[in-house]
N, C-alpha and C positions, 0 to 999 in steps of 0.2 A: 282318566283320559276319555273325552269322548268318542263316540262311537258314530260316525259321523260314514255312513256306507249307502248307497243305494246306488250306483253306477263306479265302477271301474273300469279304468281308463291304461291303456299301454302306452305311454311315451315313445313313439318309432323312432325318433332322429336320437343318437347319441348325444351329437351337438347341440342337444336340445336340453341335456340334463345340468340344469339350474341347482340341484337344491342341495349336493354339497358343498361345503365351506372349509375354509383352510382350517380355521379353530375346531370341524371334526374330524380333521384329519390329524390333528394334534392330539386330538382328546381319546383316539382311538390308536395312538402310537403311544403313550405314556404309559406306566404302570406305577403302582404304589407298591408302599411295605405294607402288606399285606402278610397273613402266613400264620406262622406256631408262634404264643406267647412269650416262648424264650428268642426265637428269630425275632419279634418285633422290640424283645425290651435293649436287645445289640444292637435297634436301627436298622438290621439289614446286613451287619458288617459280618457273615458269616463264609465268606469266597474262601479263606482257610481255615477253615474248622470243620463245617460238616457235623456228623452224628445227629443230624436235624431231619425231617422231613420237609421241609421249607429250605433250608441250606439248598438241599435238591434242586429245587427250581432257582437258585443262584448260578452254584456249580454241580453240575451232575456227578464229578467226583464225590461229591460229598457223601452218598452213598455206602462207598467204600469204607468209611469208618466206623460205620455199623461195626458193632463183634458178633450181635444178635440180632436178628428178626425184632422187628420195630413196626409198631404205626402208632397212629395220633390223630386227634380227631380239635379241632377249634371251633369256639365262640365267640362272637364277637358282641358288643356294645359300638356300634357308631355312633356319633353325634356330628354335626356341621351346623356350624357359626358362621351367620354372614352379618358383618356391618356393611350397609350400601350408603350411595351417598351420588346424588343424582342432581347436578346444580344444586339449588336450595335449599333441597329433602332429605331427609336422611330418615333410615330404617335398618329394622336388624330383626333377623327371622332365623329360626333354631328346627331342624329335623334332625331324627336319629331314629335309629331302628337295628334290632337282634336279630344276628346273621351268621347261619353255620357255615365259616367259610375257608374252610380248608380240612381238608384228610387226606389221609395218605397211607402206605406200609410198605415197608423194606422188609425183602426176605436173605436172607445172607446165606450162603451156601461156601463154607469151607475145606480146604485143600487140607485132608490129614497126612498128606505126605509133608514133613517138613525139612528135606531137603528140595522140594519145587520152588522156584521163584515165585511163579502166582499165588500169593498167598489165600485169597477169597475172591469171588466173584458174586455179584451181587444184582437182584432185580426189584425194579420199585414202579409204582403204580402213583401218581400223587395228583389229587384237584386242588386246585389252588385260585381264589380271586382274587385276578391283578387289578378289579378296578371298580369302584362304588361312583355310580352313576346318578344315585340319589340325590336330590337338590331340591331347593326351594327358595325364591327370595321375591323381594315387592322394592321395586326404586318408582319415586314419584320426588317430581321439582316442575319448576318452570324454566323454560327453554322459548329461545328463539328462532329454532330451527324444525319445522313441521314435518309430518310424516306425509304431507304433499309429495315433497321430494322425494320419496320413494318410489311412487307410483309415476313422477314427472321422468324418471330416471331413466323407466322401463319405456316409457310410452315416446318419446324422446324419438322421431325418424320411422315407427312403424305407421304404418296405413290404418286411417279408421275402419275400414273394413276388414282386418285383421284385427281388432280389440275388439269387435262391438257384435252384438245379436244381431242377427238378420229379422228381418220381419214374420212374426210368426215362430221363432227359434223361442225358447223355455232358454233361460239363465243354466240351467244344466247340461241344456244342448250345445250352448254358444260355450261355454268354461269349456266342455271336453273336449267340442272339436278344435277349439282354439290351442287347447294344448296338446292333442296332439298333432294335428300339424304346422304350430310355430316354435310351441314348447313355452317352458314354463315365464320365462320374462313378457310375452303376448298376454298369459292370463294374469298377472300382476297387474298390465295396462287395462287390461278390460274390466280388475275388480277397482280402479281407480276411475274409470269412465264410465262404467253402469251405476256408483257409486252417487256420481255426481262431483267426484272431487276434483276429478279433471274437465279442462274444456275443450274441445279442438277450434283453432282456429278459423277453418270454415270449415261447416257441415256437408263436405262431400267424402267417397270413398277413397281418395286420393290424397287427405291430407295426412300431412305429418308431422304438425306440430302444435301443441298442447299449450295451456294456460292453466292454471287454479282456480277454483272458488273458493279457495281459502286467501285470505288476505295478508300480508305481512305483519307482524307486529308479535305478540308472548302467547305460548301455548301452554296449559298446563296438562303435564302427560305424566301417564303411571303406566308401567310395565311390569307386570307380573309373568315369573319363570318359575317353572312346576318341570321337573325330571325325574325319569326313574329309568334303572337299568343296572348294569355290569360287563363287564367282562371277565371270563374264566377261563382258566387253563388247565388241561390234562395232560400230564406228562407221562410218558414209558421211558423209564431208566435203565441204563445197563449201566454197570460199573466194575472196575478191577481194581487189586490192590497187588502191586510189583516189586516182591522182597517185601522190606520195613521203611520204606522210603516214600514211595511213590503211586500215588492212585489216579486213575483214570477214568470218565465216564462219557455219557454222550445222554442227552436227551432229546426226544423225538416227543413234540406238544402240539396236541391239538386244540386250536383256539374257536370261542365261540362269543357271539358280543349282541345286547341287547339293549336297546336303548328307546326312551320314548321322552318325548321334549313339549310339552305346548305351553304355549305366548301367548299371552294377551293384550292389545297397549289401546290407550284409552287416550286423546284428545280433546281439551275444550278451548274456545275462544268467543275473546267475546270484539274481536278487531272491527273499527269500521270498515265497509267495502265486504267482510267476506258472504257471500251466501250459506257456503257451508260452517258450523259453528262446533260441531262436532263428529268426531269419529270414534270407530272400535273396530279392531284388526285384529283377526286370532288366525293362529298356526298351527297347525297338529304335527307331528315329525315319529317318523317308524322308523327304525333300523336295526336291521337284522345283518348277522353273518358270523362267518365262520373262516378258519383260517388253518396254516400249518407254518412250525416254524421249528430249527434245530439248535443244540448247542453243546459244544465240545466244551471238556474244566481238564485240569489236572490241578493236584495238590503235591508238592512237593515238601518231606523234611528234611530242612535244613541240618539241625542239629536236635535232638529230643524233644525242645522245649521253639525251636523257632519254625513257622511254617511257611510255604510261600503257596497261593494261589494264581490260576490264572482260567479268564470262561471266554469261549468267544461266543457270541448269542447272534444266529443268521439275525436279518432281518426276516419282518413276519408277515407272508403274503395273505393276504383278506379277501374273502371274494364278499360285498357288500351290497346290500337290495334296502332300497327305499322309501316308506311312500308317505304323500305328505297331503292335506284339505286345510281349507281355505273357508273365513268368512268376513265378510265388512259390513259395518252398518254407520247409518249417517244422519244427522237432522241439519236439513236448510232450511234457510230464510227464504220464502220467495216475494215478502213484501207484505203478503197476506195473513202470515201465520205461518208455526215451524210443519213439514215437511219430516218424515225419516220413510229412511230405504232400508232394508235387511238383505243383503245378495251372499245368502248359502247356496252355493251350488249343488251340496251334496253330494261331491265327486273326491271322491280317491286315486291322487296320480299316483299308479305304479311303473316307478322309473325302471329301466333295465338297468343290471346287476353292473355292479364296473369292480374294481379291482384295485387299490389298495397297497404299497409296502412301506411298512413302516422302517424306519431304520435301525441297523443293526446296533451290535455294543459289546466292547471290548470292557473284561473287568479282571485287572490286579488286586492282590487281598496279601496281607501279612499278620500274620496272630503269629502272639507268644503264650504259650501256656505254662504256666507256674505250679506244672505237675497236678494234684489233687486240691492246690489253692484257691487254683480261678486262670482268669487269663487277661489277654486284652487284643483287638483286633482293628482292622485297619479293611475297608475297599475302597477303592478308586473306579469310577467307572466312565468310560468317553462314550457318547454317543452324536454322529453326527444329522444332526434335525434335516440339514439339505438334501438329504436322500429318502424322504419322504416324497412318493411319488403316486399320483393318482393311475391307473391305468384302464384303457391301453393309450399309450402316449401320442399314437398316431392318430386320438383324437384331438380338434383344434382347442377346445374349450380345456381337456386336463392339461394339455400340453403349456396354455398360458396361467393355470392355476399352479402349474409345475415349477414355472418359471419366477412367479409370485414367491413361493416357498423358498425358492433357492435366494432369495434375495433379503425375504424375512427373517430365515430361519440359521440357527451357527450351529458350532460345535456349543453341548453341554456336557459341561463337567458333574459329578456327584461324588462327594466326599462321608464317608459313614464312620464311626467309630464305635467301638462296643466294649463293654466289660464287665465280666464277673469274677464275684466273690465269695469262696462256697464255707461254709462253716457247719459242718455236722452233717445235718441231712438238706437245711438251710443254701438257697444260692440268693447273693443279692447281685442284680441286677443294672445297667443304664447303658446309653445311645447317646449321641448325636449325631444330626444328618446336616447336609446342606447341599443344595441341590443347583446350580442355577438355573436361568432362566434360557427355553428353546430362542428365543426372540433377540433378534439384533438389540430392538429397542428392550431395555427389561424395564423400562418405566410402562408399557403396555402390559406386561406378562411379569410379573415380578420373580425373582429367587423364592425357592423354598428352602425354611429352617424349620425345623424339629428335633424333639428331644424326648425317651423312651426311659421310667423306670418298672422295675421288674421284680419278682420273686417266684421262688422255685420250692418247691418241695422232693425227695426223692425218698417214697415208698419203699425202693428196694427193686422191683422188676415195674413199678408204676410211678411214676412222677404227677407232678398239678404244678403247673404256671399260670401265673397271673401277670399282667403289663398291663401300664398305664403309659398311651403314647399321644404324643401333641403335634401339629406339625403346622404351619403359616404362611401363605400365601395373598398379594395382592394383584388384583387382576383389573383390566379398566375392561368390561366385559362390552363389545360393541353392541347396540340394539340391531341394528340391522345391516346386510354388506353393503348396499348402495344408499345415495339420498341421503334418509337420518342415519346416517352414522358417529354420531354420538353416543360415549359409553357409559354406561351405572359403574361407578368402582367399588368392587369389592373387597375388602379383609377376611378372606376366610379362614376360619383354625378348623380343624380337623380332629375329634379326640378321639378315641377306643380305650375300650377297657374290654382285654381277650382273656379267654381264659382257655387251660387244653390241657388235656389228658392226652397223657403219651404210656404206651405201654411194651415191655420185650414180649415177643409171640413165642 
């Protein structure tokens, strides 16, 4: 990422703050199967079972089925596949990287009275990443829609004297104070009018309405996306176990999320009429934050061999901080010979922090266990995407991003299934998952499917699991929210290969 600092700037108007988007507010309410190699080769499907350190952060009952002191430590293998495919272009880019991402320990504390009901009581500590952040891809085609529009979008009704340098003002003077006192859609207009790509219709301070020097007709554009980051979870566990029937827990998580995104999209033409023939637009993006969230489970047995679970998972409040830099560069025709511009301002807008809940999620789970054979399992889980809500709501700008959401966004469904097969010291292993999509439309945001196998070994007081898990998604990922908005669609698969040591303390 670059490093792109010599002035810092504080955004004062709320209403002013541009620079989240619905897709992170999605991407920061989602989690994956993450966790301990035997939780990944089930898919997930462990809401009645438990004896997991990863279970835990499903259902916090899970805990309670400790008989002893437990922890576990994961490794992971990531990999990510994207096939892109951008009008005419098509490309495919591969990242992966080794990542210790999960540990945990359950201390179990038993009731030697055995006429007490409470049979054990139990406390657990567990890290857990809910979310790999990491990405990379390259979409390039031809398109008849410019990234003019973008910059025509912003500039659209503001005054030239509100986008433009004053006399004697430095590009770094005019970007900061522009933003902060009109905010971020002002300095979008200014880096498309100092740029040269915009025109105003007449050169007074009172205008409000723009033109192009780029020309109508085919653009050939390439956008390049570079991510890194995660999100993680720390969970403090309590749990009980009631008679021989019935466990309870609660888990108290604190959340933290790190994220960093830079763009780069590249335009060329060769249209008659335009002056300007080419562009380059880069974005830098920071986000930081931190969160709290709860969630009550209970495990109930049915009969020896049949369990029933149930979690309910609050939603998760975030408090979220931002900051984002800016560069464009440009070559005109002016008749004579090509012309380029380079406008780095070299400013870091640091947005004030806003707030964030993602929505909650209710999860049913049914396993049977086959005694010392193996088992099979079952979770269901509803979460409803419309209650993703940015805050505080009694600003105008989240309140109509709010409104957006509620009308994008449905109920999601997630179906898991899990099974093992244990033979000597041998467990063999598999999953399937399917997820749908948050999105009204799923031809925007597609369903995800995956599918998890596994194997186990059990030392005796140490275990070793290994899983191999796949999962698939296709996304039409928008280039930018207004103007060009046209998407790169992606295919992504998803693999790991985890590996974990679990051990009784």
């Amino acid at each position: 990422m670059k490093k792109l600092t010599i002035l810092v700037i504080g955004v004062l108007s709320m209403s002013n703050v541009m620079a989240q988007e619905i897709s992170d507010a999605l991407r920061f309410s989602q989690d994956e199967v993450q966790g301990s190699a035997r939780f990944r080769a089930l898919s997930g499907a462990f809401g009645a079972l438990g004896g997991d350190m990863s279970a835990v952060s499903i259902n916090p009952a899970g805990s309670a089925i400790f008989s002893r002191s437990h922890a576990s430590v994961s490794l992971s293998s990531l990999n990510i596949d994207n096939d892109v495919s951008f009008f005419n272009g098509r490309s495919a880019s591969s990242d992966s990287k080794i990542d210790l991402h999960q540990a945990g320990a359950a201390f179990v504390f038993s009731n030697n009275n055995e006429n007490a009901s409470w049979k054990k009581f139990v406390l657990s500590v567990a890290y857990d990443k809910t979310a790999n952040y990491d990405d990379q891809w390259f979409a390039s085609g031809q398109n008849t829609n410019s990234i003019d529009n973008y910059f025509l979008a912003y500039a659209q009704g503001l005054r030239l004297d509100e986008i433009s340098a004053f006399p004697g003002e430095t590009i770094s003077e005019a970007y900061a104070e522009i933003g902060s006192f009109y905010g971020f859609g002002n300095q979008q207009a200014f880096l498309g009018y100092e740029s040269f790509v915009l025109e105003p219709e007449s050169n007074t301070d009172d205008n409000t309405a723009y033109t192009s020097n780029i020309a109508p007709g085919t653009f050939n554009q390439s956008y390049n996306y570079v991510a890194r980051g995660y999100n993680g979870k720390l969970s403090f566990n309590a749990a009980a176990q009631y008679e021989d029937k019935l466990y309870l827990g609660i888990n108290l998580n604190t959340h933290f999320l790190n994220y960093e995104r830079f763009t780069s999209f590249d335009e060329s033409n060769s249209n008659a009429g335009s002056l300007v023939t080419d562009v380059g637009f880069d974005n830098n993006l920071l986000t930081l934050g931190n969160g709290f969230s709860f969630q009550l489970g209970a495990i109930l047995k049915l009969t020896k061999e049949f369990r029933a679970g149930f979690t309910y998972n609050s939603p998760t409040w975030l408090t979220i901080t931002e900051e984002t830099s800016q560069s464009i560069s440009t070559i005109r025709n002016d008749g004579g010979g090509n012309l380029s511009s380079f406008i780095n301002p070299n400013i870091i807008n640091i947005f004030p922090s806003y707030r964030l809940q993602s929505p909650g999620k209710i999860t049913g789970s049914l396993a049977y266990v086959f005694g010392e054979q193996g088992l099979l399992s079952f979770d269901y889980s509803r979460r409803n995407y419309k209650n993703t809500k940015f805050k505080p709501t009694s600003d105008a700008f989240f309140a109509a991003q709010n409104e957006i959401m509620d009308d994008l966004f449905k109920i999601a469904n997630t179906y898991r299934f899990g099974g093992e097969f244990k033979h000597k010291q041998f467990s063999f292993r598999g999953g399937y998952r399917f997820e749908e999509s948050p999105y009204e439309d799923d031809t925007f945001y597609g369903d995800l499917t995956g599918f998890s196998l596994g194997l186990g070994y059990n030392f005796g007081n140490t275990k070793l699991d290994l899983t191999y898990d796949r999962a698939e998604r296709t996304v039409n990922n928008q280039l930018y929210a207004v103007g060009l908005t046209d998407a790169a669609t992606l295919d992504t698969s998803n693999s790991n290969i985890t590996l974990t040591l679990g051990f009784n303390l």
